[in-house]
MIDREN-391932 format. One record per residue (C-alpha): residue number from 1; residue in one letter; y, x, z. Coordinates in nm, 2 decimals, padded with zeros to 4 digits. Layout:
<atom n="NUM" res="A" north="Y" east="X" up="Z"/>
...
This chain:
<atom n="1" res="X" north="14.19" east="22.22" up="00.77"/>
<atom n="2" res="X" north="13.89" east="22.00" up="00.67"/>
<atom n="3" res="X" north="13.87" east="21.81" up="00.36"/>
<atom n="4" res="X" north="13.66" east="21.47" up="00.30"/>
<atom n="5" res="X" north="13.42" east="21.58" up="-00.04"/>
<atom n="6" res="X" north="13.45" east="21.37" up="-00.33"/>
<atom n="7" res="X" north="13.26" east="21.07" up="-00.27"/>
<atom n="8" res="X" north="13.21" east="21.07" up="00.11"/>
<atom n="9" res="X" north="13.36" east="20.95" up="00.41"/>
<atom n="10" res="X" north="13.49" east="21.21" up="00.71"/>
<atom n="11" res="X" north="13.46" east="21.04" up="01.06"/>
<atom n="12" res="X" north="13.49" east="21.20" up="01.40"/>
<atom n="13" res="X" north="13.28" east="21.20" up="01.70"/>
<atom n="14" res="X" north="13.38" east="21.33" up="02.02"/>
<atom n="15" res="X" north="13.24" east="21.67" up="01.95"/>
<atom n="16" res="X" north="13.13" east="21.67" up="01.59"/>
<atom n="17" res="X" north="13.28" east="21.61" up="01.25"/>
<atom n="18" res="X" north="13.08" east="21.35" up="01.00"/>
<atom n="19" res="X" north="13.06" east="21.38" up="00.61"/>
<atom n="20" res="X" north="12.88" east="21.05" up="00.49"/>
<atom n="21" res="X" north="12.86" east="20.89" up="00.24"/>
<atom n="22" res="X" north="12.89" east="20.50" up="00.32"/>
<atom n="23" res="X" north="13.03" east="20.18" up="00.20"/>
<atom n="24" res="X" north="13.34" east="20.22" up="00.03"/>
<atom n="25" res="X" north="13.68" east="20.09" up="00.24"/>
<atom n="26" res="X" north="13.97" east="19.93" up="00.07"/>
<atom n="27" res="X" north="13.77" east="20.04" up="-00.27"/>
<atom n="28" res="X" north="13.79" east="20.41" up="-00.15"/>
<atom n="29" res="X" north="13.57" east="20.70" up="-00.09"/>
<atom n="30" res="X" north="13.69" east="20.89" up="00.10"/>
<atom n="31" res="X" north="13.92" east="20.62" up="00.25"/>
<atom n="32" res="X" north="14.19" east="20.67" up="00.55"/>
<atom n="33" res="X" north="14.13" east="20.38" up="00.75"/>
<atom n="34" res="X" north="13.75" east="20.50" up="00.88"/>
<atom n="35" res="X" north="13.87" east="20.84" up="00.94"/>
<atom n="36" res="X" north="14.13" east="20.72" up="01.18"/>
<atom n="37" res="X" north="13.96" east="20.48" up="01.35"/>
<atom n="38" res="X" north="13.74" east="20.69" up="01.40"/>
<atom n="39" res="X" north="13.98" east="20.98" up="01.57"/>
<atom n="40" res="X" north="14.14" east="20.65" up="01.75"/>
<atom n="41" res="X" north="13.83" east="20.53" up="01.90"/>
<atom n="42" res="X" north="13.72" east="20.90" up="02.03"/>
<atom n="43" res="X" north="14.04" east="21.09" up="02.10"/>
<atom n="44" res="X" north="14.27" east="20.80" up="02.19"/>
<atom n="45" res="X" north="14.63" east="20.91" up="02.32"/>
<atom n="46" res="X" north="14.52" east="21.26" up="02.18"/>
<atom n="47" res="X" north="14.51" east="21.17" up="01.84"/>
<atom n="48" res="X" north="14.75" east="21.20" up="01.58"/>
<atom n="49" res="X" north="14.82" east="21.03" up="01.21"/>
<atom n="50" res="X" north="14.99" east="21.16" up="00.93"/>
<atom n="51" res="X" north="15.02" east="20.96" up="00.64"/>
<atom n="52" res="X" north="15.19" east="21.11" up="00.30"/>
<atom n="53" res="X" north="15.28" east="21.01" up="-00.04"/>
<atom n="54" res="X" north="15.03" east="20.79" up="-00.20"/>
<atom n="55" res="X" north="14.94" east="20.44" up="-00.30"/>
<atom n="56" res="X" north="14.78" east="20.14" up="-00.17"/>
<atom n="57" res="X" north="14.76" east="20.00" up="00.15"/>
<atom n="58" res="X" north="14.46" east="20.26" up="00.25"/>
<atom n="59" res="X" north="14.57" east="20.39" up="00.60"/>
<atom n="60" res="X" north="14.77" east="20.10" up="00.68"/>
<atom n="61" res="X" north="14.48" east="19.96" up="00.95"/>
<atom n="62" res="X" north="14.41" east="20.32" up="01.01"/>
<atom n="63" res="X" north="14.76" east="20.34" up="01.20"/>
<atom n="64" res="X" north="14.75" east="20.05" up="01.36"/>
<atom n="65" res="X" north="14.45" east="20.18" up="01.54"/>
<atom n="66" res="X" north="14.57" east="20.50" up="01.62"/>
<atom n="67" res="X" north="14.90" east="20.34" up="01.78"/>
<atom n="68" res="X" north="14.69" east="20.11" up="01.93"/>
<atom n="69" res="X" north="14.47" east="20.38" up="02.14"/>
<atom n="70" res="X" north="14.77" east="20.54" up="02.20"/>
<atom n="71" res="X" north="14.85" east="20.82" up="01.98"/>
<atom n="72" res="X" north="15.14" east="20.93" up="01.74"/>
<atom n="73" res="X" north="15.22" east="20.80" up="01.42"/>
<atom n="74" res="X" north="15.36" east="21.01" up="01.18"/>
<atom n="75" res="X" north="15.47" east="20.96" up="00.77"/>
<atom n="76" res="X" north="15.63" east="21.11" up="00.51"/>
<atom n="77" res="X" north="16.00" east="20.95" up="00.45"/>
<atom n="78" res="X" north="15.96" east="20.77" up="00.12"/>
<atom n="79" res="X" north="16.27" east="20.90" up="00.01"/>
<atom n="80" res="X" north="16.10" east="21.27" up="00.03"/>
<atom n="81" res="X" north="15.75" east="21.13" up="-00.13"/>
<atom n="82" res="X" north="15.64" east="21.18" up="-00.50"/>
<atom n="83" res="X" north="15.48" east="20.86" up="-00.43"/>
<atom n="84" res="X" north="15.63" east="20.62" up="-00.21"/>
<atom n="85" res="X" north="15.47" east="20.30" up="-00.18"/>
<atom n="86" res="X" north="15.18" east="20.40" up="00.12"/>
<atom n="87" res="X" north="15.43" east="20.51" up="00.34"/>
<atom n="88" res="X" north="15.66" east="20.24" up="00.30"/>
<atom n="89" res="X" north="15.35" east="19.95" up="00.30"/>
<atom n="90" res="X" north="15.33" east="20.17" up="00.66"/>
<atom n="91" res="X" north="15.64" east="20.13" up="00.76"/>
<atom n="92" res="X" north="15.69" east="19.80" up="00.63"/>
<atom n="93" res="X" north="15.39" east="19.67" up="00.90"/>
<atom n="94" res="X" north="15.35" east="19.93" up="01.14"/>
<atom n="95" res="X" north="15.57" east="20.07" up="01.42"/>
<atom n="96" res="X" north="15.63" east="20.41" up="01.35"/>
<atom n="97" res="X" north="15.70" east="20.69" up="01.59"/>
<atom n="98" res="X" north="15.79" east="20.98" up="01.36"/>
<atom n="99" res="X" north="15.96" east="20.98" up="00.96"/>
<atom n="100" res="X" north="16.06" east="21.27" up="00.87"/>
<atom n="101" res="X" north="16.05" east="21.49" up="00.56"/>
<atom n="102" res="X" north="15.76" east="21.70" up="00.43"/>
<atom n="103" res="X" north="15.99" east="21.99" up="00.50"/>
<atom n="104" res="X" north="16.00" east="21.87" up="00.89"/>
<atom n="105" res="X" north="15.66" east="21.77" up="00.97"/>
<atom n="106" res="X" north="15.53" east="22.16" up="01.03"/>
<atom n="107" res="X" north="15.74" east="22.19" up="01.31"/>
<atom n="108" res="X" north="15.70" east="21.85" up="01.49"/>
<atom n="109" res="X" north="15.33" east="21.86" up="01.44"/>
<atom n="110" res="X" north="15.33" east="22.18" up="01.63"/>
<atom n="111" res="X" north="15.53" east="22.05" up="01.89"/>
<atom n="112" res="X" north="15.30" east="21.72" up="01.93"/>
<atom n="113" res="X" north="14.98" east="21.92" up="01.93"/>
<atom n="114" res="X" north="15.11" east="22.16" up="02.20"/>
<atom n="115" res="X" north="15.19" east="21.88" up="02.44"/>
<atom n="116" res="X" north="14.95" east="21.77" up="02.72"/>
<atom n="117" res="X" north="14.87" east="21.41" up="02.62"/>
<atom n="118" res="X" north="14.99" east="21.15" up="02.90"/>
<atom n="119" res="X" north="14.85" east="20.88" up="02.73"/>
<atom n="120" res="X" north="14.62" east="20.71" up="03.00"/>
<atom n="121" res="X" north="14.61" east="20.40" up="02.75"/>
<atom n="122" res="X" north="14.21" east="20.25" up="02.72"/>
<atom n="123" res="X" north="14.14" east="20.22" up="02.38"/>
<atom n="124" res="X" north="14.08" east="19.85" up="02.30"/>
<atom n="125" res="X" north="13.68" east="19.76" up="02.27"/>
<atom n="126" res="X" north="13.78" east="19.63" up="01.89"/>
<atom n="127" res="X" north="13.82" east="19.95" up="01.79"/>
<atom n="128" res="X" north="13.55" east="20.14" up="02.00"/>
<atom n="129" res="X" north="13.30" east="19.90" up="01.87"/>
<atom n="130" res="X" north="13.41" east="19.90" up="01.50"/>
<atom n="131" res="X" north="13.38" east="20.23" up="01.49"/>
<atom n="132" res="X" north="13.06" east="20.31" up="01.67"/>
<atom n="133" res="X" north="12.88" east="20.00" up="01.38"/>
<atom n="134" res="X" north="13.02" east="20.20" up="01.13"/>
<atom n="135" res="X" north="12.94" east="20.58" up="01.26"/>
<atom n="136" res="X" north="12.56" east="20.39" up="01.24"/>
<atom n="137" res="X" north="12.60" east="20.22" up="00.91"/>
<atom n="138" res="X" north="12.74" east="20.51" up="00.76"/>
<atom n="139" res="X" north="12.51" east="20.74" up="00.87"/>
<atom n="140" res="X" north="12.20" east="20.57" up="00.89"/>
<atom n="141" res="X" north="12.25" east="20.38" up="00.53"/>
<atom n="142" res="X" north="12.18" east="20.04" up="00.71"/>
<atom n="143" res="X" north="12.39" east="19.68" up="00.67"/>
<atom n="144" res="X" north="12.57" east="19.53" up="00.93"/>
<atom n="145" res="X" north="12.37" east="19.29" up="01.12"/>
<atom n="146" res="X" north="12.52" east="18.96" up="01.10"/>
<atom n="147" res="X" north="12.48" east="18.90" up="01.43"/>
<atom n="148" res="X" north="12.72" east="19.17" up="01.53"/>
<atom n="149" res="X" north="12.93" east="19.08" up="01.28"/>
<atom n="150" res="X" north="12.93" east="18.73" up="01.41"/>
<atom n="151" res="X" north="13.04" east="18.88" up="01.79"/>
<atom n="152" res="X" north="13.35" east="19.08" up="01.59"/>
<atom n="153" res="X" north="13.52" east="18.79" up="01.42"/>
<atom n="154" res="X" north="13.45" east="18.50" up="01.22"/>
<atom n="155" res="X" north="13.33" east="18.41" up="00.87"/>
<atom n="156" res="X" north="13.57" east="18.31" up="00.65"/>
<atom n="157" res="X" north="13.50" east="18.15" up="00.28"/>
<atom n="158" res="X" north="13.59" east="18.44" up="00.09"/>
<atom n="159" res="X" north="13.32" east="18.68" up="-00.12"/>
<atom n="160" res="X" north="13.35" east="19.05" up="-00.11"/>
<atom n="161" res="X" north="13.51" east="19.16" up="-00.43"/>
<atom n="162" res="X" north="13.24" east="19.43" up="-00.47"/>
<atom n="163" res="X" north="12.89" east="19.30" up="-00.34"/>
<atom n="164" res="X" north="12.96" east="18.94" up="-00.39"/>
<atom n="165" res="X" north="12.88" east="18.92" up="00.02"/>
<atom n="166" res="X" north="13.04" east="18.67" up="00.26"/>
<atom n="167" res="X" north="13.31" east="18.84" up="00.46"/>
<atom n="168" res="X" north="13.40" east="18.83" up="00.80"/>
<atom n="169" res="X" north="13.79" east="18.81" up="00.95"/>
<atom n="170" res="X" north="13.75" east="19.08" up="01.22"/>
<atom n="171" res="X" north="13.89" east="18.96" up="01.57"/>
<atom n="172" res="X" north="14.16" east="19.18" up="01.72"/>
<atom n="173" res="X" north="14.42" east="19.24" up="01.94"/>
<atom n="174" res="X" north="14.65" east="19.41" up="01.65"/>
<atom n="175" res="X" north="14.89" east="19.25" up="01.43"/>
<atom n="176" res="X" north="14.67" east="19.30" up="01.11"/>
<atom n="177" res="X" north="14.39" east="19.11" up="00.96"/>
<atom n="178" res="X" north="14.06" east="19.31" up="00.83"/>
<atom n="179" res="X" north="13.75" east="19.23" up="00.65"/>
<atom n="180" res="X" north="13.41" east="19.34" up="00.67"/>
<atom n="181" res="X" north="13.12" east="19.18" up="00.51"/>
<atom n="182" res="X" north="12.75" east="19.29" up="00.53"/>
<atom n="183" res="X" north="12.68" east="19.56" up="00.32"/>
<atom n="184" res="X" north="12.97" east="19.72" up="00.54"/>
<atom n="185" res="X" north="13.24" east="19.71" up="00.26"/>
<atom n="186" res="X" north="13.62" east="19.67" up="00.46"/>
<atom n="187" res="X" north="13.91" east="19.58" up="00.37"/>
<atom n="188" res="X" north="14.26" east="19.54" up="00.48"/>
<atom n="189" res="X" north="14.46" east="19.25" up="00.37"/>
<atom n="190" res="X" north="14.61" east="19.40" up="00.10"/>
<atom n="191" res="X" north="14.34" east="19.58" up="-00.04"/>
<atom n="192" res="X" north="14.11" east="19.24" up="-00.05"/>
<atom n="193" res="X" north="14.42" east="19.10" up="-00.26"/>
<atom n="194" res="X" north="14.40" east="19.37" up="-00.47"/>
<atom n="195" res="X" north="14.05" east="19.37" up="-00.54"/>
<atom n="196" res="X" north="13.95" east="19.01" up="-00.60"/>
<atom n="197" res="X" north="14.23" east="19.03" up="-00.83"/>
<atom n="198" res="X" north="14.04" east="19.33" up="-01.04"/>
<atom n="199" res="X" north="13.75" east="19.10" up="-01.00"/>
<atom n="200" res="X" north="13.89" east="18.82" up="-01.15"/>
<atom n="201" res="X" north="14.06" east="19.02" up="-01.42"/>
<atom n="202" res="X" north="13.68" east="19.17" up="-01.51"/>
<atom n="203" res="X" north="13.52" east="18.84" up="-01.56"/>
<atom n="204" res="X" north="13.84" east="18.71" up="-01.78"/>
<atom n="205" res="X" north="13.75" east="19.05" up="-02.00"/>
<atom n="206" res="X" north="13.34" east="18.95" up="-01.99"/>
<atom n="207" res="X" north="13.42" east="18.56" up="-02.09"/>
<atom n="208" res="X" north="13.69" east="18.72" up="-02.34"/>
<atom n="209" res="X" north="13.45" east="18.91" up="-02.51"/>
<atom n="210" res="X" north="13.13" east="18.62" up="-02.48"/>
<atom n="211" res="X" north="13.37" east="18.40" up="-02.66"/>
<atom n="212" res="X" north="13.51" east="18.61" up="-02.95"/>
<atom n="213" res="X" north="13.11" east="18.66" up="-03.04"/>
<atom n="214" res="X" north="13.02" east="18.28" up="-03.04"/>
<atom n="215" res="X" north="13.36" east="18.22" up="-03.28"/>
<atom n="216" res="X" north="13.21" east="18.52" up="-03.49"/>
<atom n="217" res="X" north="12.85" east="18.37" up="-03.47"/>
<atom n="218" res="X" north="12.99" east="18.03" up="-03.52"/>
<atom n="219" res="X" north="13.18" east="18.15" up="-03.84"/>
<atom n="220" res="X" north="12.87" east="18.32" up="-03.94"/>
<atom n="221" res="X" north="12.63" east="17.97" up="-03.95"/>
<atom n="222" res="X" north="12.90" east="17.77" up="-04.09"/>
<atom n="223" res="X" north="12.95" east="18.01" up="-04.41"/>
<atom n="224" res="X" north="12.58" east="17.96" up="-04.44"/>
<atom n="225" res="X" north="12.57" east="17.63" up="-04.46"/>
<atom n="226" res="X" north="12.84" east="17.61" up="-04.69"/>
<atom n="227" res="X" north="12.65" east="17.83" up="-04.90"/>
<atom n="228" res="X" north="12.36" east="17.58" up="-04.89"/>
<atom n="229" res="X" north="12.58" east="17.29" up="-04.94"/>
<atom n="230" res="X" north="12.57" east="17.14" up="-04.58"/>
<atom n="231" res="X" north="12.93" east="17.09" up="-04.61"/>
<atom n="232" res="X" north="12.91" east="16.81" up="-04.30"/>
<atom n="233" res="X" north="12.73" east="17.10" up="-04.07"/>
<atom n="234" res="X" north="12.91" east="17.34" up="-04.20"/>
<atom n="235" res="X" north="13.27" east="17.15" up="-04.10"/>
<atom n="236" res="X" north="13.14" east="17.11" up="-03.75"/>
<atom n="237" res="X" north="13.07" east="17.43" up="-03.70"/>
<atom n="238" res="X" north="13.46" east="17.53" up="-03.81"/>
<atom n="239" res="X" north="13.57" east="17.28" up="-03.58"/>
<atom n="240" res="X" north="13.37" east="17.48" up="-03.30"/>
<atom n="241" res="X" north="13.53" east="17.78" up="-03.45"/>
<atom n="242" res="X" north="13.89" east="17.64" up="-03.40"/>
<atom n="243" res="X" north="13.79" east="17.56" up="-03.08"/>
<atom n="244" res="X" north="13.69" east="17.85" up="-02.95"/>
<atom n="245" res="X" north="14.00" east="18.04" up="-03.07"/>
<atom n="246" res="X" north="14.27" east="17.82" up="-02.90"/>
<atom n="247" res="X" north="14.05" east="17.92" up="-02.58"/>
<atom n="248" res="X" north="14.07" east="18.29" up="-02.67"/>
<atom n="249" res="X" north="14.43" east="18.31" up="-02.74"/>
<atom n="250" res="X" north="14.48" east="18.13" up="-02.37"/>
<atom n="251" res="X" north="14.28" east="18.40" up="-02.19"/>
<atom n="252" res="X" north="14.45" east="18.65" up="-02.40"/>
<atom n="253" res="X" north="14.77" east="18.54" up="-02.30"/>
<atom n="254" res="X" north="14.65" east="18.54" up="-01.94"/>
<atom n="255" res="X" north="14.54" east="18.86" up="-01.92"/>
<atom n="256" res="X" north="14.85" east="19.00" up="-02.12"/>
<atom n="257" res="X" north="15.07" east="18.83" up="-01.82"/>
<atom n="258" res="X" north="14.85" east="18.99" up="-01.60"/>
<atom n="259" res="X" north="14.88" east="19.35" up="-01.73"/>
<atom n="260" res="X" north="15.28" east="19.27" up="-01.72"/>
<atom n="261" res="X" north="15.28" east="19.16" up="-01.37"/>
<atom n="262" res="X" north="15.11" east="19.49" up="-01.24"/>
<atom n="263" res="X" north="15.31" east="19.65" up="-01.42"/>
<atom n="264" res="X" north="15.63" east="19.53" up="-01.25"/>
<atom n="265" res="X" north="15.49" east="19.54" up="-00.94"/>
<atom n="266" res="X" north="15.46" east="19.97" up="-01.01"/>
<atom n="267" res="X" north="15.82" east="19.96" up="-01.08"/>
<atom n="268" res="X" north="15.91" east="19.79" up="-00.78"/>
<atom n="269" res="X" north="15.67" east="20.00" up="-00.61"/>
<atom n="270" res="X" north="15.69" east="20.35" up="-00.80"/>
C-alpha cells in the first residue's frame, strides 16, 4: 500500500510512482481525481477505483476517467460509510460497476486483480493528454501554456476561485464538465461551486470588517467635533455612521443565511 504525503499529489506512470507537489485539484492536496486519471491514462482496462467514505465531489471526474479507459469502478455503499456523501455524489453521476460493503470489498478486489484484463478499449486522447500536461506541470513546477489549454477546451468567463486566473471548460467525450485554468488549478463542477462560494463568503468577511472600522472611525471624528462645537460636522458624520450600520447589519444577515444554508446542506448530506 502506498500513501500520498501530506501536501503532495501521487500520480502514476507506466512504470514509476510520482509524489509531487502541484496545483491543488478541487481545493485538495492530495486530491483523487489526478491520481486516477493518472492510473486511467497509463493502465487503462487494467486499472481499478475504489472510492470510500468521504466528502466532496473529489474523485467524482476521477471515475469517470477510469470507466472511461475501461476499468472497474468500485465504492463503498453509503449505507455502510461513516461518511456518505462522496460515494453517493459518485453514484449519483457516474455508472458504477461494483457497491458493496467495506466488509465485501477484500474479496472482490482479489477476484478483480486476479483476472486477466480483456479490456482492448483505447483510452480516449482527452484523458491521455490531460494527464501527460499535468505529469509535466506537476513535476516540472511550470503553468499550463495557454495555447494547449486553448487545443483542450474553451475559455469560459469564469475566474479561478484560488489564483483569480481565467479558466478553461475542458472538451471531452464524458458526461462531466472540468476546469483548468493556468496556474494548473482543476476543478470539477461541483468543486468550482463550492469554491467561488468560499470566495465570495471571504470577501463578504474582508468588506464586513473594512466597514465596522469606518463606522468606529466615523464615530470617533464626529465625538470630536462635538467636543469642539462643530455640531453641523459633527451631525454628518453620525449620519455616515447610521449609514454604515444599516449596511453592516445587511451583510451580517447574509452571511448568517449563508452559514445556515451549509449547514442544511450537511444534514441533507451527512
Amino acid at each position: 500500500m502506498y500513501l500520498a504525503p501530506a501536501d503532495n499529489h501521487l500520480l502514476l506512470t507506466k512504470r514509476q510512482m510520482l509524489v509531487v507537489r502541484g496545483p491543488r485539484e478541487n481545493q485538495f492536496r492530495p486530491a483523487i481525481d489526478p491520481l486516477f486519471r493518472s492510473a486511467a491514462a497509463y493502465h487503462g482496462a487494467n486499472s481499478i477505483g475504489v472510492i470510500l467514505t468521504g466528502f466532496m465531489s473529489d474523485g467524482v471526474l476521477g471515475m469517470e476517467f477510469i470507466r472511461r479507459s475501461g476499468g472497474v469502478t468500485v465504492v463503498q455503499h453509503p449505507d455502510d460509510a461513516e461518511f456518505p456523501p462522496l460515494p453517493e455524489n459518485v453514484m449519483r453521476q457516474i455508472n458504477i460497476d461494483y457497491v458493496v460493503a467495506i466488509d465485501e470489498m477484500r474479496q472482490l478486489l482479489e477476484e478483480l486483480s486476479s483476472k486477466t484484463s480483456h479490456g482492448s478499449l483505447t483510452v480516449p486522447s482527452d484523458i491521455r493528454q490531460e494527464a501527460q500536461m499535468v505529469e509535466r506541470i506537476m513535476s516540472n513546477s511550470t503553468t499550463t501554456n495557454i495555447e494547449e489549454l486553448e487545443k483542450a477546451g474553451n475559455r469560459t468567463a469564469y475566474s479561478c476561485p484560488e489564483c483569480g486566473g481565467g479558466l478553461w471548460e475542458l472538451s471531452q467525450e464524458g458526461t462531466l464538465k472540468r476546469y483548468r485554468c493556468h496556474s494548473g488549478h482543476a476543478y470539477s463542477q461541483d468543486s468550482l461551486l463550492n469554491g467561488m462560494s468560499a470566495s465570495l463568503e471571504e470577501t463578504l468577511w474582508v468588506a464586513l470588517r473594512t466597514l465596522e472600522e469606518l463606522r468606529n472611525i466615523l464615530q470617533h471624528i464626529s465625538r470630536g467635533e462635538t467636543v469642539k462645537g462643530n455640531q453641523r460636522w459633527a451631525s454628518m458624520q453620525q449620519q455616515r455612521v447610521e449609514e454604515m450600520k444599516v449596511h453592516i447589519e445587511r451583510l451580517r444577515e447574509l452571511l448568517s443565511k449563508s452559514a445556515e444554508a451549509d449547514e442544511e446542506q450537511i444534514e441533507e448530506t451527512g
